[in-house]
BARO-297626 format. One record per residue (C-alpha): residue number from 0; x, y, z; residue in three letters. Coordinates in steps of 0.5 Angstrom, whole numbers, plus 500, padded with zeros to 3 digits. Layout:
% residues N
NUM  X  Y  Z  ALA
...
END
This chain:
% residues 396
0  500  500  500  UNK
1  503  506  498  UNK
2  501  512  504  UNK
3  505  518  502  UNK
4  501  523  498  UNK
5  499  526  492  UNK
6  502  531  488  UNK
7  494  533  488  UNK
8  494  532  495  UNK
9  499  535  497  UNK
10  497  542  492  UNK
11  491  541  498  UNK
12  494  541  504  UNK
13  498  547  501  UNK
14  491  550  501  UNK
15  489  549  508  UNK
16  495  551  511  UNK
17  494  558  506  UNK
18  487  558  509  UNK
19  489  557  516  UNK
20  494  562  516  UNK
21  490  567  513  UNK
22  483  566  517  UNK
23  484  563  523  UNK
24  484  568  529  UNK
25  491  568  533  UNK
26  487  569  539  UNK
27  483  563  538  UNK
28  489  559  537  UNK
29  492  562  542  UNK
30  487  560  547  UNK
31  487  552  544  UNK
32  495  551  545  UNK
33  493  554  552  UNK
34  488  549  554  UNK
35  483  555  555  UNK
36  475  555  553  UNK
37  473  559  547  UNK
38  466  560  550  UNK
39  460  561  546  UNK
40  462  567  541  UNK
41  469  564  540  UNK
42  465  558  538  UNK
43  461  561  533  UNK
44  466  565  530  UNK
45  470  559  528  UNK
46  465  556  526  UNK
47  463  562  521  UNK
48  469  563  519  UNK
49  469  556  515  UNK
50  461  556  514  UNK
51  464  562  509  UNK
52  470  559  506  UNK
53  465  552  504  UNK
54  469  549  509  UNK
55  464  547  515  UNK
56  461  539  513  UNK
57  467  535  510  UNK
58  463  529  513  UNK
59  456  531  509  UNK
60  455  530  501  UNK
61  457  536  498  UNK
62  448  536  495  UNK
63  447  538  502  UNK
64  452  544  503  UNK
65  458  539  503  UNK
66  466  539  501  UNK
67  465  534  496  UNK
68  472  531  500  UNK
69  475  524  498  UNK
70  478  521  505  UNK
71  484  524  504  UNK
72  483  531  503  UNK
73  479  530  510  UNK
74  485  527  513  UNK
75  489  532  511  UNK
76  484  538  513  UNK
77  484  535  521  UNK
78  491  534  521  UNK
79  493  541  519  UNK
80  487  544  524  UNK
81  490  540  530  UNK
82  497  543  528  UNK
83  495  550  527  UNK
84  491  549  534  UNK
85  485  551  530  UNK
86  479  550  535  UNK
87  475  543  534  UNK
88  469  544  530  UNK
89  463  542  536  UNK
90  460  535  533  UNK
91  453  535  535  UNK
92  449  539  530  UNK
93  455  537  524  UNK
94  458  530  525  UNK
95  453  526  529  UNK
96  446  529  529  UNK
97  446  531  521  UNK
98  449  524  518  UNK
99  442  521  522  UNK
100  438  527  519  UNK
101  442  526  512  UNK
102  439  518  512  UNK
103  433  517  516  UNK
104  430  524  517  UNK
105  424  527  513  UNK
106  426  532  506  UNK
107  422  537  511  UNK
108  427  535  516  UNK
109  434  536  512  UNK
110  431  542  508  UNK
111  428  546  515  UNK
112  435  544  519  UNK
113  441  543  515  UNK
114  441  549  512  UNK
115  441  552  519  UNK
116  447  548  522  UNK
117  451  550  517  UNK
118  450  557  518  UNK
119  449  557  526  UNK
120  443  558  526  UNK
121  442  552  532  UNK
122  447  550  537  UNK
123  445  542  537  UNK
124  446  539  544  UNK
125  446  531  546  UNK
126  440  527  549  UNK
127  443  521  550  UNK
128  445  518  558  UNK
129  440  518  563  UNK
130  442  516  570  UNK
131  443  509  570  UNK
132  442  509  562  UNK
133  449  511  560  UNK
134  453  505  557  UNK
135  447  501  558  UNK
136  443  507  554  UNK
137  437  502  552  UNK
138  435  502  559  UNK
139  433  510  559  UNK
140  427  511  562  UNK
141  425  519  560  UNK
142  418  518  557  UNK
143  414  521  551  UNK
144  406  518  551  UNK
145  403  521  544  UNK
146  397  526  545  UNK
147  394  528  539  UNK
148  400  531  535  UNK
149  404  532  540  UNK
150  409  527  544  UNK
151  409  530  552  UNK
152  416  528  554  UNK
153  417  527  562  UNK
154  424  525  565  UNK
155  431  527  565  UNK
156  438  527  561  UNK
157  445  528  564  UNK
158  453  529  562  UNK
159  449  534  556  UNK
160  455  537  554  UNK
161  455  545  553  UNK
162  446  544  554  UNK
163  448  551  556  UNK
164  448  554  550  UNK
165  444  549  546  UNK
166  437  551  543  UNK
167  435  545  539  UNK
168  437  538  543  UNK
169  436  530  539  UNK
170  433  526  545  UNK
171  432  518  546  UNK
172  425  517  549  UNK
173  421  511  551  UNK
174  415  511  546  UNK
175  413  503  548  UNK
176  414  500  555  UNK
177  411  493  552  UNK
178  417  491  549  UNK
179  424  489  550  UNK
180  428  495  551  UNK
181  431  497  545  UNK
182  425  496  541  UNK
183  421  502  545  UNK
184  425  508  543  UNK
185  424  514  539  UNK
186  429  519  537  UNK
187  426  526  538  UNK
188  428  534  536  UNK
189  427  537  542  UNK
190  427  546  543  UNK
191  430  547  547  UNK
192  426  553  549  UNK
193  419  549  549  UNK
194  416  550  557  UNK
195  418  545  562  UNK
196  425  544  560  UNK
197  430  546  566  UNK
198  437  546  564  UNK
199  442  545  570  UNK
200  449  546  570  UNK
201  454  540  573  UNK
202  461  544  576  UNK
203  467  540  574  UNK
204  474  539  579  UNK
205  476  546  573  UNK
206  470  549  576  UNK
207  467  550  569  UNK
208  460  547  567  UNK
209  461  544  561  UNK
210  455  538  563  UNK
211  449  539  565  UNK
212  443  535  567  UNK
213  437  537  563  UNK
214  430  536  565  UNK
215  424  535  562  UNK
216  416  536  565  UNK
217  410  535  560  UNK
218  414  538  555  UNK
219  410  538  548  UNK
220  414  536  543  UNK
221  410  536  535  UNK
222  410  530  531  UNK
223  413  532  525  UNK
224  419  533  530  UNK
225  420  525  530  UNK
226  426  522  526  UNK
227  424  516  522  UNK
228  418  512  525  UNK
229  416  511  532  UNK
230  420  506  535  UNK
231  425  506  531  UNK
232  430  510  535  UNK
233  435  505  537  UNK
234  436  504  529  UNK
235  438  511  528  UNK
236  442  511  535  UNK
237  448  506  533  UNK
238  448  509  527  UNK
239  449  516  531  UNK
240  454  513  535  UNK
241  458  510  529  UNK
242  459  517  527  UNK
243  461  520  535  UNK
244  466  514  536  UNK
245  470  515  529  UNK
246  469  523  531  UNK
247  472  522  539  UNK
248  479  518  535  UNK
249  481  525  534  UNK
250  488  523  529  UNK
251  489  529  528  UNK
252  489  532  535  UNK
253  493  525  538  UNK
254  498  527  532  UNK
255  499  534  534  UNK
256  500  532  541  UNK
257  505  527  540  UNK
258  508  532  537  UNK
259  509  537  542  UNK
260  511  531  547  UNK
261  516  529  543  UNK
262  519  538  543  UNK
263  518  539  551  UNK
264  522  533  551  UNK
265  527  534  547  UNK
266  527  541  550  UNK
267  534  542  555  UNK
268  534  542  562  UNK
269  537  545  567  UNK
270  543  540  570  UNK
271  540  534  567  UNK
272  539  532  560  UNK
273  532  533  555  UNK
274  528  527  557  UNK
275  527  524  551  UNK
276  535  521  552  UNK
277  531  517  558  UNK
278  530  510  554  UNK
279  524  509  557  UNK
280  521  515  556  UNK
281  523  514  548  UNK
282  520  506  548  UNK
283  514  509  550  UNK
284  514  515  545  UNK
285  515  510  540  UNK
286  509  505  541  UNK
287  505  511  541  UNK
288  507  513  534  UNK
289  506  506  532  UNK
290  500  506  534  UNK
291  498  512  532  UNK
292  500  511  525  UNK
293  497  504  524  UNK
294  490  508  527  UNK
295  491  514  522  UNK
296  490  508  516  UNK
297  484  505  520  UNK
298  482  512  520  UNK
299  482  513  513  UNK
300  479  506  511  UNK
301  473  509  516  UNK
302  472  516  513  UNK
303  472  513  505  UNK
304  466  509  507  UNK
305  463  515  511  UNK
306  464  518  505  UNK
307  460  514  500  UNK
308  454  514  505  UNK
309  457  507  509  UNK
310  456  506  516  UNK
311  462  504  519  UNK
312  461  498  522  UNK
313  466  495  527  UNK
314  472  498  525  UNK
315  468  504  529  UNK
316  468  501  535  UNK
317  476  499  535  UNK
318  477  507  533  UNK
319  473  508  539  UNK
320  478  504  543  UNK
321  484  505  540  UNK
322  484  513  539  UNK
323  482  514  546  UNK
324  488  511  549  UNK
325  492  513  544  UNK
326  490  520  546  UNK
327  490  518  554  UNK
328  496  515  553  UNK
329  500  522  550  UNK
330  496  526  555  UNK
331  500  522  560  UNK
332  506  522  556  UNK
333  506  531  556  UNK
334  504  530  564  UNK
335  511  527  565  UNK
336  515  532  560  UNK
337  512  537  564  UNK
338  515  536  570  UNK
339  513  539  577  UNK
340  510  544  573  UNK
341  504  539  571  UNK
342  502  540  578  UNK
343  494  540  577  UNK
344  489  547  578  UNK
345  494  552  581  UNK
346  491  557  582  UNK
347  496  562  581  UNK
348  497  560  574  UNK
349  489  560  572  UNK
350  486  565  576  UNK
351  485  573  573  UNK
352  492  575  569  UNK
353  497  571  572  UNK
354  502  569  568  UNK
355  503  562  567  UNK
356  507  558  571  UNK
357  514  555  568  UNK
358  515  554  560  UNK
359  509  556  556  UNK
360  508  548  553  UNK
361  505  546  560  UNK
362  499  550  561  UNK
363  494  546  559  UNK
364  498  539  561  UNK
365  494  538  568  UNK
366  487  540  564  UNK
367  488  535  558  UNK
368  491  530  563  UNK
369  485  530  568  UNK
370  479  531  562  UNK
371  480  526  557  UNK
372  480  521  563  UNK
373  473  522  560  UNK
374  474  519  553  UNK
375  474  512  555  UNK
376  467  512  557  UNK
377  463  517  553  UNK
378  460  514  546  UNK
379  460  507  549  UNK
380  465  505  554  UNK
381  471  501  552  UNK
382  469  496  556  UNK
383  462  495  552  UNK
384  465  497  545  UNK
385  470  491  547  UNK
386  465  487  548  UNK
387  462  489  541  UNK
388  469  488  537  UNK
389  469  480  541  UNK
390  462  478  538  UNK
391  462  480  531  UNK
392  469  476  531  UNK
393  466  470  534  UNK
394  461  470  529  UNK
395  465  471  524  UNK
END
């Protein structure tokens, strides 16, 4: 297999890099590389950059707003992105809720919300994970009971990322409870404006609300806002998630972040050598370089399936699994390049003004670090989609 790139590749990724450099803003990059929140209008802002430069939907068919990409051009776009510390395009709206709409929602649907999350028009937030339904998600028990032509939905989501700023929430609800589990569910479109929706922020070990719980009271919700057919929903779930575990595996961003653990390591020390002359050090360096080349191929294997409208199967799963630690991996590998200025949440260093505290390449370490802790549970545990890559190998 030949992996090196095209002269017309290349030609593109010369494009990107001219695009990043022209129209990325320095102080949202500057707040990436320092593992800062962009907030809502930095966000936007990044999003409006590429929705103008015809950028925003490598993932999409180019009838519907899309780039019309091949495999490769959206590798390349990731990848100059995580380099350039160009902020993550938020997925919800894009990546995962889109594909389902693309596939099983009604023309009515995709002409009403495609166009507006291209243009921002609606900030798109997850309802999937219920107390006691989150890696088993068709134990969910919010309900929705049909009344004439509205659903009225009672219950409650949680870990809802960024439901803060979301005005459009994608919901699993229970519309049948004489049947096993996963038969009874439906997939709704909720606004998230509609009386009896309360939104309560959960306070990270940061101090930032980047969760939330959502809660729902005889929240009435159209018919038309039912996605394909009544309890069906979990059809259109695993699809959703096939989306959501490749978008988590992050090959672009694991490439930058090793990238930078190999410059703090190689940096020179004061009275001691760099730490990537340690031979452990390196070993563990090298694995993850390893692995992250042989996921960046799986990688691509996935997205040309995406991209002539495949879902993926497994493989998504084992991305999910490998991306994640790939990830955590590197996270740790950056903490201990750090140092003793890996220390976690000093305050002095993340409180008003303050400068931070050692070398800029440190900043963000303790955050990252203790953040993507999180990477292997959502989307589907590990555990559980482990349990999935075993089963389709023992019927295989």
């Amino acid at each position: 297999m030949d992996l090196s790139f095209s002269a017309k590749e290349l030609a593109f990724r010369d494009e990107v890099k001219t695009f990043l450099a022209d129209k990325l803003p320095k102080e949202l990059s500057d707040k990436v590389r320092a593992g800062q929140a962009l907030g809502k209008a930095g966000q936007e802002q990044w999003h409006a950059i590429l929705n103008e430069q015809g950028w925003l939907a490598p993932n999409w068919p180019a009838e519907y707003g899309g780039t019309g990409w091949n495999a490769v051009q959206r590798h390349i776009f990731e990848e100059e992105c995580a380099f350039a510390s160009a902020p993550r395009v938020l997925p919800f709206g894009l990546a995962m809720l889109a594909p389902v709409l693309q596939k099983f929602g009604s023309k009515e649907q995709n002409d009403h919300y495609l166009p507006r999350i291209l243009a921002g028009d609606d900030w798109w937030c997850q309802g999937y994970s219920e107390p006691g339904a989150g890696s088993d998600l068709a134990s969910l028990k919010t309900r929705a009971v049909r009344d004439g032509d509205h659903y009225v939905v009672n219950g409650q989501k949680t870990w809802t990322t960024l439901g803060q700023h979301a005005n459009m929430i994608f919901c699993l609800v229970r519309t049948n409870t004489d049947v096993k589990k996963q038969a009874g569910i439906s997939f709704l479109l909720i606004d998230m404006d509609t009386p009896g929706i309360e939104v309560r922020p959960i306070i990270l070990l940061d101090g930032s609300p980047e969760v939330n719980e959502v809660w729902f009271t005889d929240v009435r919700v159209p018919v038309e806002n039912l996605v394909g057919e009544e309890n069906k929903g979990w059809t259109y779930a695993k699809y959703l998630l096939t989306h959501e575990r490749t978008n988590i595996a992050g090959v672009g961003f694991s490439q930058a972040g090793l990238a930078a653990v190999k410059r703090a390591a190689s940096a020179e020390v004061s009275g001691g050598r760099p730490l990537m002359q340690n031979a452990l050090f390196a070993a563990r360096v090298a694995q993850v370089e390893i692995d992250l080349m042989a996921m960046s191929t799986t990688n691509l294997r996935i997205i040309s399936k995406a991209a002539v409208g495949q879902a993926p199967g497994v493989e998504a799963s084992m991305l999910k699994v490998k991306g994640t630690t790939i990830r955590q991996e590197i996270n740790d590998l950056a903490r201990r390049a750090a140092g003793p200025y890996a220390m976690p949440f000093v305050s002095e260093a993340v409180e008003g003004d303050n400068a931070p505290i050692g070398p800029n390449y440190t900043g963000p370490v303790a955050a990252q670090y203790f953040n993507n802790r999180k990477l292997s549970i959502f989307g589907g545990s590990n555990e559980i989609q482990r349990e999935i890559i075993a089963k389709v190998k023992m019927e295989g």
